[in-house]
Each structure stands twice: as structure tokens, then as C-alpha cells.
N, C-alpha and C positions, 0 to 999 in steps of 0.2 A: 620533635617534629611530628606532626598530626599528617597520618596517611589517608586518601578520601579513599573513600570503599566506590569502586564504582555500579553507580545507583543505574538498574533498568527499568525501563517503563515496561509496562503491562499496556499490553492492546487489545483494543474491545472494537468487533468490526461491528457495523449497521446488517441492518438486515438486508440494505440496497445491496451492499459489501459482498456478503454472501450470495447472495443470487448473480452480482456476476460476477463469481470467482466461479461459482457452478455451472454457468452459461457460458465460462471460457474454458475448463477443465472439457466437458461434454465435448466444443468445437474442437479442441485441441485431440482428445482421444480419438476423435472421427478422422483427423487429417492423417496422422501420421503413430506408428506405432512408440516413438520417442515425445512425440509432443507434447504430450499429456505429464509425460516427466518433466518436460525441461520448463512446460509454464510454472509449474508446483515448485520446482526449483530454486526458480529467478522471484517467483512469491514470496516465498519463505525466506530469501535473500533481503530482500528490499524490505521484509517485515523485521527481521535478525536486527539488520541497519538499523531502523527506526528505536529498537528498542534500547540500544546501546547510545544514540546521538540521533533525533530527532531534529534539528533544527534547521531542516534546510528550506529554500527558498518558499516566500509568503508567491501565490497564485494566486487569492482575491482574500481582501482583508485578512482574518487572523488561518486562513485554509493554506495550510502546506501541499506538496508536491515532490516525489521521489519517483524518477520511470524506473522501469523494469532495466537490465542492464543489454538486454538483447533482444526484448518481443515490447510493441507497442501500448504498452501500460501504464500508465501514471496512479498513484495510488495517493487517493487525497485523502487529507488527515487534518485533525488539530490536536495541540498536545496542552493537555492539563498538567502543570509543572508542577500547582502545588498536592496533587494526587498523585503523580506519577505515572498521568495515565496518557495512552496516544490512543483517540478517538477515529477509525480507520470509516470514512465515509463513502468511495466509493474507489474500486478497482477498475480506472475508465481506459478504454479503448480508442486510444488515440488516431484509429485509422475514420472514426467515425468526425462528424463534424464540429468543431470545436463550441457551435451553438447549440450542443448537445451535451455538452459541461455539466454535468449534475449540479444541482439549484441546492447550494450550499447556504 
């Protein structure tokens, strides 16, 4: 019997990525003496996820979607299978207006 190793993907964020993971880190520190933990948190959650099982629902063509489990964030992605790679395009703020979807 042949046991599978199980394979993680490696994630590589956008630079859009990063600046608002920085622009929500910032607001969250400013709100609340916990917030700033609990964004980095549910972050670091929802990216854990991705890395183990990536395949959840398609949002527009080949562009996935994972929310945060508690704060209004959806983190959109495509996954490179045969690299093993999840391309993290943007960490969007779903209180904004949905015709403000990063142009995937």
C-alpha cells in the first residue's frame, strides 16, 4: 500500500496583497488593543487553510475565495497545481463595495 505524503502549497502574496494586509493590520491596531491580533490571527488561519487544501470556491474564472472566519475579508487566490504554488492576490474588505473587487 502506497501512503500519499501530504503535499502543501507554498504562498506567494501580490504586492496589492501586502499593502492591504498593512492597511488593515494599521486600522485594526488603532481600534482596539486585541484587534490587531485577532486580524493576524484569522490571516494566518485562512492562509494555514489554503496551504493544506486550496480548493475552494471559483469567484470569477480561475480566481478563488476563502473569508476570514470572523472579520470581513475574503482572500482571493489562484492555485498553481502543478508548482504547488497559491498565488494570494488580494486580502479584500468586504464592507467595501463589491464593484471595488480587485480587477483580477
Amino acid at each position: 500500500m502506497i501512503s500519499q505524503k501530504n503535499i502543501n502549497y507554498k504562498i506567494r502574496l501580490s504586492d496589492i496583497a501586502d499593502q492591504e494586509i498593512n492597511k488593515a493590520i494599521e486600522y485594526y491596531k488603532n481600534q482596539s488593543q486585541t484587534g490587531e491580533l485577532n486580524f493576524k490571527k484569522q490571516l494566518n488561519q485562512a492562509l494555514n487553510t489554503l496551504e493544506i487544501n486550496p480548493f475552494f470556491q471559483f469567484r470569477y474564472k480561475n480566481i478563488r475565495a476563502i473569508p476570514f472566519k470572523s472579520l470581513p475579508y475574503l482572500v482571493f487566490f489562484e492555485i498553481d497545481e502543478n508548482d504547488k504554488i497559491i498565488y494570494v492576490y488580494s486580502i479584500f474588505n468586504t464592507y467595501q463595495n463589491p464593484n471595488k473587487y480587485p480587477s483580477l
